[in-house]
N, C-alpha and C positions, 0 to 999 in steps of 0.2 A: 504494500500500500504506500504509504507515502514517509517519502526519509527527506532529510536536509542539505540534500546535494548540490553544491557552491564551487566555485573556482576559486580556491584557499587563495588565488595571490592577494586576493581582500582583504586579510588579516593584517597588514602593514601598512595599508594603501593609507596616502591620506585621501581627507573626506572631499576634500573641495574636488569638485567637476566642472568641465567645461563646456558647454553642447555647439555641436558647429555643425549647419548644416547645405549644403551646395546641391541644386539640382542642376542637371547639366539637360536641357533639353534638346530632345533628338530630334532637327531638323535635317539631318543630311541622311543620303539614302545613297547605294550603290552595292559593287557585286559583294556577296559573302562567300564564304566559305562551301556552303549548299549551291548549288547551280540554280540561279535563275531565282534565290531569294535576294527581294530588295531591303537593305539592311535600317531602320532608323529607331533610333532609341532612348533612353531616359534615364537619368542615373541618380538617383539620389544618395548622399555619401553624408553619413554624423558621426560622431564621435562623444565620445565621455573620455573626458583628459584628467590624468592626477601627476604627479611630477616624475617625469619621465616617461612613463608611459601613457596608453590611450587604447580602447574598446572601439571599434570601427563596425558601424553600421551602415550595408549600400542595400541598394533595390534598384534591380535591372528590370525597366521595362522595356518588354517590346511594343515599339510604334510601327512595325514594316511589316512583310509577311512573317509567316508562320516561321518557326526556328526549329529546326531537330540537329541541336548544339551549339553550345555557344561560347565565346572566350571574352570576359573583360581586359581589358587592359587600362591602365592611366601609370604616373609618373611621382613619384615623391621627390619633393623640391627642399625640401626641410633634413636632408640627411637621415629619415624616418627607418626602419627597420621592422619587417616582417617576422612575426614570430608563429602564431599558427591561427590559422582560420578554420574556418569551417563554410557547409554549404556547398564548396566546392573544394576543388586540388588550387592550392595556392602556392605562389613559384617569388622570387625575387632573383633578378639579375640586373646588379648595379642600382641605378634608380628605380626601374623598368619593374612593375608587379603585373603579375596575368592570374586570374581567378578561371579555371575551366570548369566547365560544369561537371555534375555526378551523373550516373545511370538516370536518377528517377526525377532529376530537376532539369534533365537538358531541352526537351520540348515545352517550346513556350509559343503559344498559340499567340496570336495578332490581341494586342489591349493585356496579356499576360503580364505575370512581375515573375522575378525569383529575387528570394531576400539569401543573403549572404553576410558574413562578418566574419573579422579577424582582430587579436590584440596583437600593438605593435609597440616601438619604445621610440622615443623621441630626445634629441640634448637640445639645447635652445630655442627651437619653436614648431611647432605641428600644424604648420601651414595644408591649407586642404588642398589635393588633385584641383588639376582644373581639364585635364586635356584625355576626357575616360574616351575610350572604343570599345565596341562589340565587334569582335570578328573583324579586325583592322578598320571599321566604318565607325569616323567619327562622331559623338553622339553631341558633344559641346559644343552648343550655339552659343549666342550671348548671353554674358552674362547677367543669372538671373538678378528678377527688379529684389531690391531689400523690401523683406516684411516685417511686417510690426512682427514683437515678441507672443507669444501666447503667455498665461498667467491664471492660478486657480488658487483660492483661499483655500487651507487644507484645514483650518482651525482659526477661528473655534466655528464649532459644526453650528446650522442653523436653528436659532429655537435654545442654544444652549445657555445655560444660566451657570453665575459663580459667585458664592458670600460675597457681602460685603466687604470690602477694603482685602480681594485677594487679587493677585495679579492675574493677568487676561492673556493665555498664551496667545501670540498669533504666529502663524506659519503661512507658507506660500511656496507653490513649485512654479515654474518660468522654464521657457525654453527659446530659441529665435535660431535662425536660419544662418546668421552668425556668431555673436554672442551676448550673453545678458552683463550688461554693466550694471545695473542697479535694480533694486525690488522697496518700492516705498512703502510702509503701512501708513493706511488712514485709519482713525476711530471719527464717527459721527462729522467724516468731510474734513478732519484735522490731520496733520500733518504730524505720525510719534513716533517715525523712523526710518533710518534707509539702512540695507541688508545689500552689501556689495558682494559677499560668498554665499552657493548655498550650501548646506541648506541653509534656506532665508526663513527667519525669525525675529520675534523679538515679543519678551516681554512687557503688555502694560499695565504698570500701575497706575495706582490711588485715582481711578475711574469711579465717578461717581453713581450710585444705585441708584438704576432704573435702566430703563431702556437704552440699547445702542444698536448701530452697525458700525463695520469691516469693511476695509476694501483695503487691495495690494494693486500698485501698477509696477508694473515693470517695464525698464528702459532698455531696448540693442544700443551695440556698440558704435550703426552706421552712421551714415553722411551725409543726409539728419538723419540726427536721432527719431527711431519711432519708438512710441509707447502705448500701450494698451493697458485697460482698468481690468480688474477682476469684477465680478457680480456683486452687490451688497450681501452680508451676512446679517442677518437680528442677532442681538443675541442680549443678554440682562445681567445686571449685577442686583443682585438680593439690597433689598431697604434695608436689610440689620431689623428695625421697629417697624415699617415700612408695612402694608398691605401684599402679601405674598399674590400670584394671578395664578387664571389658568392658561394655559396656551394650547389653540390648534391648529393643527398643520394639513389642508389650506383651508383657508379659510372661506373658500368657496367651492362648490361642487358640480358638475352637469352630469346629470343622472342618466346613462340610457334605458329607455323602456324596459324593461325585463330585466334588467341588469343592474350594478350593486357600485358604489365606490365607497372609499375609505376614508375617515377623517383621524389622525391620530390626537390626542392630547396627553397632556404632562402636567405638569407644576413650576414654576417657576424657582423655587426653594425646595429645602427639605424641611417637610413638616414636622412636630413634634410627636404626634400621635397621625391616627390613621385617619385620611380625607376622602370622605364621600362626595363625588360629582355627581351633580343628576340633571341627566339632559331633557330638555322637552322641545319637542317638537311642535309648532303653529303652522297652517298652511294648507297646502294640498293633503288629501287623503292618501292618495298614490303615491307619498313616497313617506318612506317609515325608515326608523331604525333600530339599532338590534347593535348590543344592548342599551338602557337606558339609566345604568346605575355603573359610575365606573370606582373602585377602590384603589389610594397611593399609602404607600406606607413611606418611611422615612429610608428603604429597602429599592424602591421604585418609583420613585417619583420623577426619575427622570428619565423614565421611558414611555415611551410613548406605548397610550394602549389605543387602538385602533376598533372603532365604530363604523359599521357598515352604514350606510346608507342608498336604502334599495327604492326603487322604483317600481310598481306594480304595470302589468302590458295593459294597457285602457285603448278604449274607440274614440276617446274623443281628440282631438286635433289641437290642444292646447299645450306649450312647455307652461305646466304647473311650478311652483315654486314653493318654498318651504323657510321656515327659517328654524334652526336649532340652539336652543339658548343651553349653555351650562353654565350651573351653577353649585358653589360648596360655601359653605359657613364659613366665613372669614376669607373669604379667595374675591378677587375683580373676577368677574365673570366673562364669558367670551361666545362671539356666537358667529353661527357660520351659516351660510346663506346656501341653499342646496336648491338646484333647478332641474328638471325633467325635462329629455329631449327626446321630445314625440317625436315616433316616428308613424303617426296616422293609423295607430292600430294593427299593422300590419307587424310580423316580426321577423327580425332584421334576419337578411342571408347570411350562411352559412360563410366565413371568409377568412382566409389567413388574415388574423389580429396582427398589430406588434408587441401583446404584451399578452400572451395566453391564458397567463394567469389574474389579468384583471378581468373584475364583473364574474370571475367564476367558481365555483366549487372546486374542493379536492377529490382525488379519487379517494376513498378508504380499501385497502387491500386486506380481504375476508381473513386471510392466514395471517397477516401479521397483527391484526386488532385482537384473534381472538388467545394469540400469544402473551400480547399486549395486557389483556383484561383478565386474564388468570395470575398474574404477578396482583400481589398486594400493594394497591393503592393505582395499577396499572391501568384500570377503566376511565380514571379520568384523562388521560392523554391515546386513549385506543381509538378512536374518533378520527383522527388526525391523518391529514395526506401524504404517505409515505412512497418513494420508490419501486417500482419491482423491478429484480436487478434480471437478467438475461445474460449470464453471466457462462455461458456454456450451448450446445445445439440443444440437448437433451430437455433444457427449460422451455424452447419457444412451445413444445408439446403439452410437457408438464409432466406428472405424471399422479398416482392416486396420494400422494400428500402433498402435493404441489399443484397450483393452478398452473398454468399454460400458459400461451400469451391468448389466443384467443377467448379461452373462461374469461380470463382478468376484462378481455373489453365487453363480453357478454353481462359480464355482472357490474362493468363501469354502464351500460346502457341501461340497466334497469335503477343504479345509483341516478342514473340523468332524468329519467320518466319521474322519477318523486323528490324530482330537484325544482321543482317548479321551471319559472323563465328562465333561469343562470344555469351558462353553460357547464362545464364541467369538463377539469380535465386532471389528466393521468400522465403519471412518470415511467417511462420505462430507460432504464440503463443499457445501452451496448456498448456490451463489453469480453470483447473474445476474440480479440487480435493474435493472430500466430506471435509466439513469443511475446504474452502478454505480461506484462509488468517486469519487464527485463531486470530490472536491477533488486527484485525484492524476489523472495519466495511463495510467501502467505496464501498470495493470490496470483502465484502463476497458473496457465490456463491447460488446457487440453489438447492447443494447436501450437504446431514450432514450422518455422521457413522451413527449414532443412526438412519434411515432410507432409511436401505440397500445403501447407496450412494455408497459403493466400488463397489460393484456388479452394479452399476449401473453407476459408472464411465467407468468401463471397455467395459460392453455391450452395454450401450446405447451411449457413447464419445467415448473412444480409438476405439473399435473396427469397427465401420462406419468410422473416420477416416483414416485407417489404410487402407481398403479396399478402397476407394478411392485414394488413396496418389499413393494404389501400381499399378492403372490402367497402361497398358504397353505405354498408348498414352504419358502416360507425366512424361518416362524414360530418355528423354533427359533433364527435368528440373533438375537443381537443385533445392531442397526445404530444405528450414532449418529451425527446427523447436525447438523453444525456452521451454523447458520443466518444467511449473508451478513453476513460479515465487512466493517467499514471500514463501514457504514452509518447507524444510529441516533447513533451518536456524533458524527458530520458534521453532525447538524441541530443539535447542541449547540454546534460551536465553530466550524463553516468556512459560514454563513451569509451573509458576502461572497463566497463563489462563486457567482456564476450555477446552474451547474448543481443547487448543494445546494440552493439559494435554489426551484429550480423542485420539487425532492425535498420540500420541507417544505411548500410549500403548497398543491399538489396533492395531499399525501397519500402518492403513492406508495411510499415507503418502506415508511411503519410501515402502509397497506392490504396490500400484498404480504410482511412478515413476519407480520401476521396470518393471510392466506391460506396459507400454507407452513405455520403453526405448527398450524393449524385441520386442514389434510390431511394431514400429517405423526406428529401425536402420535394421531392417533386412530387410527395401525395401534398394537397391542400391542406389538408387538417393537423398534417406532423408538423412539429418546431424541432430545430434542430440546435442543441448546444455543446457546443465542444470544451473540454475540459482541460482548465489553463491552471492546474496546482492551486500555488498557494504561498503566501507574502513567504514563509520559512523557506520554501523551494526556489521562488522566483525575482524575491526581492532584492535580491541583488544585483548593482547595472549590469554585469558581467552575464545576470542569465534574464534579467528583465527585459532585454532588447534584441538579444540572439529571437528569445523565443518567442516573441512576437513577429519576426522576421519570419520564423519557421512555419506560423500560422498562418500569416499572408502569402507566402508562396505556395503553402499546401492548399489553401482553399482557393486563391485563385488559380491554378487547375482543373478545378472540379468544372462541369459544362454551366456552369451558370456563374462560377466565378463569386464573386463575394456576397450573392444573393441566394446561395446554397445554408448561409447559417445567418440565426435568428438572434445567437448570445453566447455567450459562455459561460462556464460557472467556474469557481474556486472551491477549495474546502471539500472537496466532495471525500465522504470517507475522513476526516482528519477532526484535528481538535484546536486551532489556531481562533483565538477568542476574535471575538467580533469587531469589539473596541476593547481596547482599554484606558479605562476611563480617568485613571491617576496623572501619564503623561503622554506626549506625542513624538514625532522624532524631532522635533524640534527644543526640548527641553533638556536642559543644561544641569548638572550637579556641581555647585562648588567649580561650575567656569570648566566642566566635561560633557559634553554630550553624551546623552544615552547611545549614542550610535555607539562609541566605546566599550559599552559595558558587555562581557560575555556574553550576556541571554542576546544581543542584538547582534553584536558582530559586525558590526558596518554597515547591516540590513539597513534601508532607507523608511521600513515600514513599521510599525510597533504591532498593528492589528489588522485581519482581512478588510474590512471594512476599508478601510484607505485604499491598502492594496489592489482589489477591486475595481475600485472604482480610477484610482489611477492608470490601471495596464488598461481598462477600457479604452482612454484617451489613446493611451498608445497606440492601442491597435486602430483606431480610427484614423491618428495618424499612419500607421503604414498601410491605410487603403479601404479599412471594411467602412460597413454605412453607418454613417451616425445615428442610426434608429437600432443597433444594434443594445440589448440589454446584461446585463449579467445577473446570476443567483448565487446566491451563497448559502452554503450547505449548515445550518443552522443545528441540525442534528441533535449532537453532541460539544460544543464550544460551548458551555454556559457558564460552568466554572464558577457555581452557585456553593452552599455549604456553610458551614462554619470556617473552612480554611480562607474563604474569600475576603482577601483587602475590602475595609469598608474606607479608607485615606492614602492619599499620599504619605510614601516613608517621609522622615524628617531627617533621615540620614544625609551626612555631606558624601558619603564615598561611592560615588555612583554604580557598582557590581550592587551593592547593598540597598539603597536605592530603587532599584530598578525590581532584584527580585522580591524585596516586600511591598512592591508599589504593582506587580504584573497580576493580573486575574488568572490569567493562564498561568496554569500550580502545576506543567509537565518540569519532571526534573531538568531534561532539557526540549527544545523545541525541536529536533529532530526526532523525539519520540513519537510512535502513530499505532503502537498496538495496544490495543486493550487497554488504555490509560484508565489508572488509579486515581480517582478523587474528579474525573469530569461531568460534568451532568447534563442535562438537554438544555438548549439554548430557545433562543427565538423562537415561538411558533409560526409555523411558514403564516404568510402575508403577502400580498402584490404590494410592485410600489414603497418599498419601506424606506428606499432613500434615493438620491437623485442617482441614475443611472443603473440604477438596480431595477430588474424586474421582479425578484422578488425571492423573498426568504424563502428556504425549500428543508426538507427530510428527505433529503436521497437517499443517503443510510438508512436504514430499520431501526432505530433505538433495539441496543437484545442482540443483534446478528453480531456473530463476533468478526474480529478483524485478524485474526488466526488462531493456529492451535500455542498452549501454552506446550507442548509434546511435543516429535512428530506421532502424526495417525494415519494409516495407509488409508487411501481413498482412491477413487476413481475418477475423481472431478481435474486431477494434473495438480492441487493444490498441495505444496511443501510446506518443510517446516522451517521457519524463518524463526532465528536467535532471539531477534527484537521482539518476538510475545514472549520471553520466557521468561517469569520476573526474576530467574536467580542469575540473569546474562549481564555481564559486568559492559557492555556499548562496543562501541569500534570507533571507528575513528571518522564517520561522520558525526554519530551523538557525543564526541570529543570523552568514550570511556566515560561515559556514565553510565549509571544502570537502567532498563528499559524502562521500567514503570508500570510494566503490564500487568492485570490482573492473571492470577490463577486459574490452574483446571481449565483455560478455553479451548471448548473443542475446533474447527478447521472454520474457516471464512465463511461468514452466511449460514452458520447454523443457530440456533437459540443458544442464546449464552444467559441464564438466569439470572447473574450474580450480577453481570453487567449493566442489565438490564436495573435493576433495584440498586447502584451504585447511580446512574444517570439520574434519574428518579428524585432519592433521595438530594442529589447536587444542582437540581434543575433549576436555571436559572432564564429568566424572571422563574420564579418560584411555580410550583403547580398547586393551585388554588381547588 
């Protein structure tokens, strides 16, 4: 399942980075290499710089005919030094660098990219290529116009509140085409600092309570200077005596017919005792909510608990309107204005959404609720929409203690009939790549290259799949299907494995997420998300920008190109907390950066949540559509309990710090089996934050994540060290000890003890 696999030379690096980015646009065209292709192309080339060395980010497109092979070439002007790339065979002679393609990246169809990257070393300055070819045809036209920088407030989050008279972290990420000179913070349009390195931060104090915003702009280096603003953030400092509020997020709603949205609310403070909200609704009849009685303890008051707000299907032709007033004792009250968007009575066609899971129900899966509801205290979260994993051929059947994949959509159809108007949808996981989960055991699979597995992923998994998904009965499902987990990411850091080693240059991997993503998104009613780790795997720039690189060249491949996937998810399977809430990366000890401290490692992320939502940007910069959403596998990250920080340490010595200040209680963060002391997190939700499409249970709460033994089995699943809690680590979890619980039988089977371990640590709490 999931390890911590990094490019150690991070551990010395320093923190400062530099982003430089040149598009070389491909106006010229002439002979290639191919007889009778006309050559023109596009090069985009960035970097992350630290002293002396640099992380090189390019993307080749093709503008010309079709390509079956291809050679970059350009020139270092700066003295620069090749060290190793990847994506392709990469060569250095003298100045002179040429990238040639792999077996499975060299066809690149007309409007195609391939992403590629290499680290190299630099002495006195890492001036960027200017003069790239494809296959001897020059692709550098003029030089591109300068663009404003980009810029995103990363804290404080929106909606966030902090005591009176405490300081106001604020942070800020920036990138620009050449490079960021400066990053300013505003509070309330004032001017309280400039951040010339990032990461850009700063502390502000003796802010007076009550209401404020945020903003960061940042400055490029060009000739003019351009500058760009960040969005405003809300966010509140506590009156101390003051009138504590409520707050909702948004504060207005359009409701469609038959369908449902979400309003979330919080507290502005932490209360003393426990506060009762109580919403009422005025207004049209047709739309209602659910529930009407919300409870904050001094535990949760600063999470947002989420109110539907549904709409009933009517005949008549009016957008009705509503207003929702909340109100608690002692709280300013807050009200949110919710409207209905008739659509004449008629109900709306059946359409690929962009957001599946808004306006809809979960599926509940029969075999894991009624696992669920025989554990003590286990009925109150059996309800809940969980995964089914397809984790083998033998599943998509099923068999007499297993549904099938067909049962599962049989009995999501009769879940939909006494679902009223809201649609409904269902998670199903693929997952059964020959040489699957290359670099771990737990959950390796039943298919290997070396015995025809691609061919037999395709005919015997995707393509029975496929054909069932697209039966026309069960067009009105939504199905979302999470696309093999633990793989693309592997070819980016675990490349001394054998197995992955054989995964990357055979092809296999990214030909068979191709094939799945090609047969998959092309029914109407599937969504497609592929599975991008996790801030402990990916967050660092060394593997943060390979592997978005990776993604964009594998998906644009596929016959529709970057309109084949719908989102991504992180966290699937693992236990990396959400937020956490003591600090961010932007927070200093005693004049040290958390980045310092061991639990972080130079990681640029503290918690999925950022992470997340930051590689999204990413990825949309190397190409996918800004309508693209991600999930976060809320599962198990809850990290509730009595061991859970309720403060910030007071400690100056930042190891110390950090780990009585972190929610996430794994001994280390490379740990992912069977962990001791985690509990369930988030209950899935649409929409829970910006760019999210929504909190999800892809894990099964209960299913374990290997054997704590080995146990012979038939499913290709080994026994991996890291569930055994008496295994002293390796040298990704830097020798520590796993943390795994006890007695677990093999991946995906009921694990009792785990199951009443999450349970018992679940955080928000289970009421």
């Amino acid at each position: 399942m999931r390890v911590n696999p990094r490019r150690h030379a991070w551990r010395n690096r320093a923190a400062t980075t530099a982003a430089m980015l040149v598009a070389a646009a491909g106006l010229a065209t002439g002979q290639a290499a191919t007889a009778h292709a006309a050559v023109a192309c596009d090069v985009a080339y960035s970097t992350n710089d630290w002293q002396g060395g640099f992380t090189a980010s390019v993307t080749v497109k093709n503008l010309g005919d079709a390509l079956n092979g291809w050679t970059l070439g350009f020139t270092f002007t700066g003295g620069q030094k090749l060290q190793q790339g990847w994506a392709a065979n990469w060569t250095q002679e003298g100045t002179k660098v040429t990238a040639k393609n792999l077996d499975w990246n060299g066809a690149l169809a007309t409007g195609a990219s391939a992403g590629l990257g290499f680290n190299g070393s630099w002495t006195g300055s890492n001036p960027k290529p200017t003069d790239f070819t494809v296959n001897g045809v020059a692709c550098a036209g003029q030089n591109p116009t300068n663009q404003a920088p980009t810029v995103s407030l990363t804290s404080p989050a929106s909606g966030a509140s902090y005591d009176a008279g405490a300081a106001v972290p604020l942070a800020a990420t920036a990138s620009d085409d050449g490079a960021v000179s400066k990053v300013e913070f505003y509070v309330d349009g004032e001017l309280v600092n400039t951040d010339t390195t990032a990461p850009y931060s700063h502390s502000a104090a003796g802010l007076s309570s009550g209401s404020h915003t945020a903003k960061a702009k940042a400055y490029d280096n060009g000739s003019p200077v351009l500058s760009k603003e960040s969005a405003e953030v809300p966010f509140t400092v506590g009156g101390g005596g003051g009138t504590p509020s409520i707050i909702a997020s948004p504060t207005s709603v359009s409701v469609p017919e038959g369908g449902s949205k979400t309003v979330g609310y919080k507290l502005s403070k932490a209360p003393s005792g426990n506060v009762t909200v109580n919403l009422t609704k005025t207004g049209d009849a047709d739309l209602t909510i659910a529930p009407a009685t919300l409870t904050f303890t001094a535990d949760n008051w600063n999470t947002a608990q989420n109110v539907a707000v549904s709409a009933a299907q009517d005949a008549d032709e009016a957008d009705g309107t509503a207003t929702i007033a909340a109100a608690a004792t002692g709280h300013t009250g807050v009200s949110v204005t919710a409207t209905e968007a008739d659509d004449d009575g008629t109900p709306p066609p059946v359409e690929h959404v962009d957001n599946p899971y808004e306006g809809a129900t979960g599926y509940v899966n029969p075999n894991w609720s009624a696992k669920a509801a025989a554990e003590p205290g286990g009925d109150a979260v059996a309800d809940i929409s969980t995964g089914v994993w397809l984790d083998r051929i033998a599943a998509i059947q099923g068999s007499s203690s297993a549904m099938g994949l067909r049962a599962h959509l049989e009995e999501a159809l009769k879940q939909d009939a006494a679902n009223g108007g809201k649609p409904l949808t269902i998670q199903f996981v693929i997952y059964n790549l020959p040489n699957r989960d290359c670099s771990a055991l737990a959950s390796n699979g039943e298919l290997l290259i070396a015995q025809n597995g691609l061919n037999r992923y395709k005919n015997e998994y995707i393509d029975p799949i496929a054909e069932i998904m697209k039966d026309p009965k069960y067009s009105a499902l939504r199905i979302v299907t999470v696309v093999e987990i633990d793989s693309l990411p592997n070819l980016i850091t675990n490349l001394n494995v054998p197995k992955c080693q054989e995964a990357k240059s055979t092809g296999a991997y990214v030909d068979g997420i191709r094939y799945a993503l090609d047969k998959l998104h092309a029914i109407k009613n599937v969504y497609t998300y592929v599975d991008a780790a996790h801030h402990g795997w990916i967050g660092w720039d060394t593997n943060f920008g390979p592997t978005a690189d990776l993604f964009a060249s594998t998906v644009a491949g596929t016959a529709k190109g970057f309109d084949s996937v719908d989102g991504f998810i992180t966290n699937t399977a693992n236990y990396s907390a959400l937020r956490e809430p003591f600090f961010s990366i932007g927070t200093t000890v005693n004049g040290t950066t958390v980045r310092q401290s061991k639990w972080l490692d130079w990681n640029f992320y503290v918690d999925e949540l950022s992470f997340a939502q930051a590689f999204r940007q990413e990825l949309i910069r190397k190409g996918f559509k800004s309508t693209i959403g991600m999930l976060i596998d809320t599962s198990r990250n809850g990290w509730g309990g009595t061991a859970r920080p309720t403060q910030a340490s007071t400690s100056t010595n930042v190891d110390t710090f950090v780990d009585q200040s972190r929610v996430d209680r794994r001994i280390h963060a490379g740990n992912w089996c069977n962990q001791s002391g985690a509990g369930l997190g988030e209950r899935p939700q649409a929409n829970p934050a910006p760019g999210l499409d929504a909190y999800v249970w892809i894990k099964p709460p209960g299913e374990s994540d290997g054997s704590s033994k080995e146990i012979p089995n038939n499913e290709g699943k080994g026994f991996d060290r890291m569930c055994d809690p008496t295994y002293t680590g390796n040298e990704r979890n830097k020798y520590n000890m796993s943390g795994a619980l006890p007695d677990a039988p093999i991946s995906g089977q009921w694990f009792s003890a785990q199951f009443r371990e999450l349970l018992k640590n679940a955080y928000p709490p289970v009421q």
